[in-house]
Every structure is written in structure tokens, then in C-alpha cells.
C-alpha beads as a LAMMPS data file, in Angstrom:
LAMMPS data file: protein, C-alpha beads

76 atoms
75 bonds

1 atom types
1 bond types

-500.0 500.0 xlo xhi
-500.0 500.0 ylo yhi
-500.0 500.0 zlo zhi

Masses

1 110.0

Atoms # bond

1 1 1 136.678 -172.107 -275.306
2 1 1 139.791 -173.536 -273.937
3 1 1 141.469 -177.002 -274.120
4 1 1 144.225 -178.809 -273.306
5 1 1 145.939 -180.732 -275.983
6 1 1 146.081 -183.918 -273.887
7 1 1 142.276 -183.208 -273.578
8 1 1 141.453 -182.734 -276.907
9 1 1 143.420 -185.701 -277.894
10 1 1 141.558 -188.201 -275.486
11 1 1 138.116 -186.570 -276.968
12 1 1 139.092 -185.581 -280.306
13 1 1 135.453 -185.577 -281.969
14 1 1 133.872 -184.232 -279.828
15 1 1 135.515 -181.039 -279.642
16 1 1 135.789 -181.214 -283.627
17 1 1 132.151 -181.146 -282.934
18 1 1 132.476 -177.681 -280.774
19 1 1 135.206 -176.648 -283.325
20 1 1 132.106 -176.770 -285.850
21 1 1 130.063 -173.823 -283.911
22 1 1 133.345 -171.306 -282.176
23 1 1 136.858 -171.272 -282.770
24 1 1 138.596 -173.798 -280.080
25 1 1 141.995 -172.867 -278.785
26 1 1 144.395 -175.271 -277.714
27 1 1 146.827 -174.652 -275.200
28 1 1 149.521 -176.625 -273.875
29 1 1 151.413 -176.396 -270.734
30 1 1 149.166 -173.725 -269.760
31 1 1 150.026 -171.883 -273.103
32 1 1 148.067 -170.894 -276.067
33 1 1 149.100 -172.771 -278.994
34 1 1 146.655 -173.374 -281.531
35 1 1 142.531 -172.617 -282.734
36 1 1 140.897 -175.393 -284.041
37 1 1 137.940 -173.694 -286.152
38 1 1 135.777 -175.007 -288.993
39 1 1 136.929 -175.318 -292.589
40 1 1 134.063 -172.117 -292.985
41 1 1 135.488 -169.956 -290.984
42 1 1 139.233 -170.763 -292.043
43 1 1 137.983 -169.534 -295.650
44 1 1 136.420 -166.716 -294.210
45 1 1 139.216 -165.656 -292.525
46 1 1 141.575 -166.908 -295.738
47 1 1 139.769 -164.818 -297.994
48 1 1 139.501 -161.868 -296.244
49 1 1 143.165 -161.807 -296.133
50 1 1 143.256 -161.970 -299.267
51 1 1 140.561 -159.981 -300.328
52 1 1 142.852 -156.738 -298.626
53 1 1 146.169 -158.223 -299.864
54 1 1 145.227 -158.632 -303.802
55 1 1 144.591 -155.096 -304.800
56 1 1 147.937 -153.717 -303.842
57 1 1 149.482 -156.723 -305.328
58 1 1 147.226 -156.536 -308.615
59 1 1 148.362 -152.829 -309.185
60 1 1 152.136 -153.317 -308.825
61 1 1 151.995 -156.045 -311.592
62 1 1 150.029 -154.282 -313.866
63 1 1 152.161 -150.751 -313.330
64 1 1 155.057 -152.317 -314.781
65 1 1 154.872 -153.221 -318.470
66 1 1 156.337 -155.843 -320.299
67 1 1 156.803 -157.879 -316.497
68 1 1 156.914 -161.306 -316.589
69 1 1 155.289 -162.814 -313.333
70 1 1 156.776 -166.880 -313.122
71 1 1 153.975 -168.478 -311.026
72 1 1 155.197 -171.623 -309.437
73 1 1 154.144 -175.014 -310.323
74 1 1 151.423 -176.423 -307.477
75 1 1 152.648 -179.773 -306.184
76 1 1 150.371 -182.159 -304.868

Bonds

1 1 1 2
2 1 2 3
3 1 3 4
4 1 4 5
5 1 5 6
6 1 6 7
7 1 7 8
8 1 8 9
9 1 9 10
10 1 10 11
11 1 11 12
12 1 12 13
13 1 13 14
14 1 14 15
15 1 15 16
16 1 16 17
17 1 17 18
18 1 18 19
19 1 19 20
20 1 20 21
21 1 21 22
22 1 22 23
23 1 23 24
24 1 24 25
25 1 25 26
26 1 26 27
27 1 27 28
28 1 28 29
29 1 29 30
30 1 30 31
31 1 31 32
32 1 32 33
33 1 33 34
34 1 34 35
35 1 35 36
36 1 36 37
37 1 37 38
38 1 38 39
39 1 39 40
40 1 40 41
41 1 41 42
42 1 42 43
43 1 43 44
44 1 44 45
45 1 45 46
46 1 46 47
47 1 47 48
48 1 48 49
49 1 49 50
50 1 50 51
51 1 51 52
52 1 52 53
53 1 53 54
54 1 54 55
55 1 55 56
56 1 56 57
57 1 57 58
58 1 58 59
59 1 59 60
60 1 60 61
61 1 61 62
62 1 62 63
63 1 63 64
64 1 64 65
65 1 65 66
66 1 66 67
67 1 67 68
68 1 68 69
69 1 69 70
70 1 70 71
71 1 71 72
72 1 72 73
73 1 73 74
74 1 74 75
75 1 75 76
């Protein structure tokens, strides 16, 4: 489903509402500009990225001995 953000603003929850059940994109000007989609799905998607990402990762640290990896510091 398709929006327009000036729509979405003037009826913000209740397309949070539809955001809840399908992925909503946002357009403006006519233009595709962002999804609105549940916090589920975003860690679906999130983790499946990651999921693929964190082998190849996982085996270049561990192939190099004596590596230090500095992990930054979260800020809140």
C-alpha cells in the first residue's frame, strides 16, 4: 500500500495501524521514499541480514591470531 506523506501525517495512527499487518510505503511528491513496517518485521528483516553477514565476519576474526577486535562503546 501506498501513501502520501501529507496523508499519513493527517492520519498517522491509523496507518500505524495498517503498518502493523503489510509494509506501508511512503512516497512524496509522487516518489517512493520510505516503508513504514512493524517493529516484527524490521527484526525479521534485521536479523536476517545479519544472520548472512556474521559468518564471513566470524571467520576472518578468528583466522587471524593474536587480533585484537576494539568494539566501540554503545552510547545511549
Amino acid at each position: 500500500m501506498r501513501v502520501p506523506a501529507s496523508e499519513l501525517s493527517r492520519n498517522f495512527s491509523q496507518y500505524c495501524d495498517v503498518a502493523l499487518t503489510k509494509p506501508l510505503i511512503v512516497t512524496k511528491n509522487g516518489r517512493d521514499r520510505l516503508v513504514l513496517l512493524s517493529i516484527e518485521e524490521y527484526e525479521m528483516l534485521r536479523d536476517l541480514v545479519t544472520d548472512r553477514s556474521r559468518p564471513a565476519v566470524a571467520a576472518t576474526k578468528e583466522s587471524q591470531p593474536g587480533r585484537h577486535v576494539r568494539r566501540a562503546a554503545k552510547r545511549g
